[in-house]
C-alpha positions as a Markdown table, in Angstrom:
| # | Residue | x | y | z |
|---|---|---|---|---|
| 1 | Unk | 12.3 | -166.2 | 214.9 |
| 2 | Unk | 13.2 | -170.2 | 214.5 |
| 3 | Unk | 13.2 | -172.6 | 216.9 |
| 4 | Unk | 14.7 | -176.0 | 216.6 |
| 5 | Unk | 14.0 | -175.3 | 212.8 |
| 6 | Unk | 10.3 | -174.3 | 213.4 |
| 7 | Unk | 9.0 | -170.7 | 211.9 |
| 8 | Unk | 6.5 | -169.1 | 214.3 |
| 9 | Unk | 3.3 | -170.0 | 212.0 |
| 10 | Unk | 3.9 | -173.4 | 212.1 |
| 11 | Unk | 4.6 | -172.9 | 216.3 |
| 12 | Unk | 1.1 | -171.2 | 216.4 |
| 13 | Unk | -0.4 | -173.9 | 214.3 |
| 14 | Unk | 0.4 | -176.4 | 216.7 |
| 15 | Unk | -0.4 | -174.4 | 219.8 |
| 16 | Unk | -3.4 | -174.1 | 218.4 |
| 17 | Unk | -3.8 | -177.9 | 217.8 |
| 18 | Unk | -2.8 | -178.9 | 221.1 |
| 19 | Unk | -5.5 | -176.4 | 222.4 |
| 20 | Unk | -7.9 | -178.0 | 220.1 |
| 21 | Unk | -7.4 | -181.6 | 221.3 |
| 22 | Unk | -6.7 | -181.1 | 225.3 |
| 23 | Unk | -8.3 | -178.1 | 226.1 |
| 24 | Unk | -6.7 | -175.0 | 228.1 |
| 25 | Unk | -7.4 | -176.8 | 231.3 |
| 26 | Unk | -5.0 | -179.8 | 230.8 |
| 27 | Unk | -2.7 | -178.4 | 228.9 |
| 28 | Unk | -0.5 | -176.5 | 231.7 |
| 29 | Unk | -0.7 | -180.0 | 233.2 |
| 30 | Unk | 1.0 | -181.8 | 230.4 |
| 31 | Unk | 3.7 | -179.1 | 230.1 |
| 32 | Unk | 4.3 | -179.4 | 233.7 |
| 33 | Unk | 4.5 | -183.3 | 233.0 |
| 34 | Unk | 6.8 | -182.8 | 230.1 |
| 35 | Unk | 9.1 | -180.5 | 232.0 |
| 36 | Unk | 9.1 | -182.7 | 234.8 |
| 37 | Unk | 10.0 | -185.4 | 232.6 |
| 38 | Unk | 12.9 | -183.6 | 231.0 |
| 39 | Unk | 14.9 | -182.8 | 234.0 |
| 40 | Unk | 14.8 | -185.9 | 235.4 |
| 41 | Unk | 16.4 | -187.6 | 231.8 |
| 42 | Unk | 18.9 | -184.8 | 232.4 |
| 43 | Unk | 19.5 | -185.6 | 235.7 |
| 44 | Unk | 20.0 | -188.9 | 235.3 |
| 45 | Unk | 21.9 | -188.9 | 232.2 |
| 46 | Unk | 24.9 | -186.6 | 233.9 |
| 47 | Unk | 25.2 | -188.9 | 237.0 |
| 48 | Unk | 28.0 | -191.6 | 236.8 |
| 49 | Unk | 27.6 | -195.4 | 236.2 |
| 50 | Unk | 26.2 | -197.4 | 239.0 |
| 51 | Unk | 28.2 | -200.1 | 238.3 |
| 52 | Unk | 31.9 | -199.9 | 237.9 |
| 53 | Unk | 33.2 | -203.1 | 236.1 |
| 54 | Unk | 37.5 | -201.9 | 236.0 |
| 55 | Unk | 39.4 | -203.5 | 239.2 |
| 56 | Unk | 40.4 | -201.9 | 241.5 |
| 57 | Unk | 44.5 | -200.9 | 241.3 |
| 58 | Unk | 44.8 | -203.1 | 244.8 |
| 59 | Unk | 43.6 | -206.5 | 242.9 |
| 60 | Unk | 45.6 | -205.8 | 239.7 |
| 61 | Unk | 49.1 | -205.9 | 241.6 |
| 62 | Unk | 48.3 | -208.7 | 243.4 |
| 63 | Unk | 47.2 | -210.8 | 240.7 |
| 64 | Unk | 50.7 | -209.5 | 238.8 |
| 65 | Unk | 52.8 | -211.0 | 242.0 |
| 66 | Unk | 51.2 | -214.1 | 242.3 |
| 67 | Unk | 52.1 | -215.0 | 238.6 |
């Protein structure tokens, strides 16, 4: 099994490293944090521009007219 290029001793390894530094009470926490974190960059990288710099099709005819 590889994920993202990682076999599953070196996936154990650093399960087992992130036990060793936060504990199994604060790690559920940070995954929840991390997951949290993730969907929001999703979210917010699919919506749309907030700003919309091209004129609107009304302003570029009149300015064409008026030369």
């Amino acid at each position: 099994m590889v994920a993202m290029g990682l076999g599953v001793w070196e996936l154990v390894l650093i399960v087992a490293v992130l036990l060793l530094l936060f504990g199994p009470t604060r790690l559920p926490g940070i995954g929840k944090g991390f997951g949290a974190a993730m969907r929001n960059f999703r979210r917010e990288t699919r919506k749309p521009d907030a700003i919309d710099v091209t004129p609107p099709r009304d302003s570029q005819r009149e300015s064409d007219t008026t030369n």
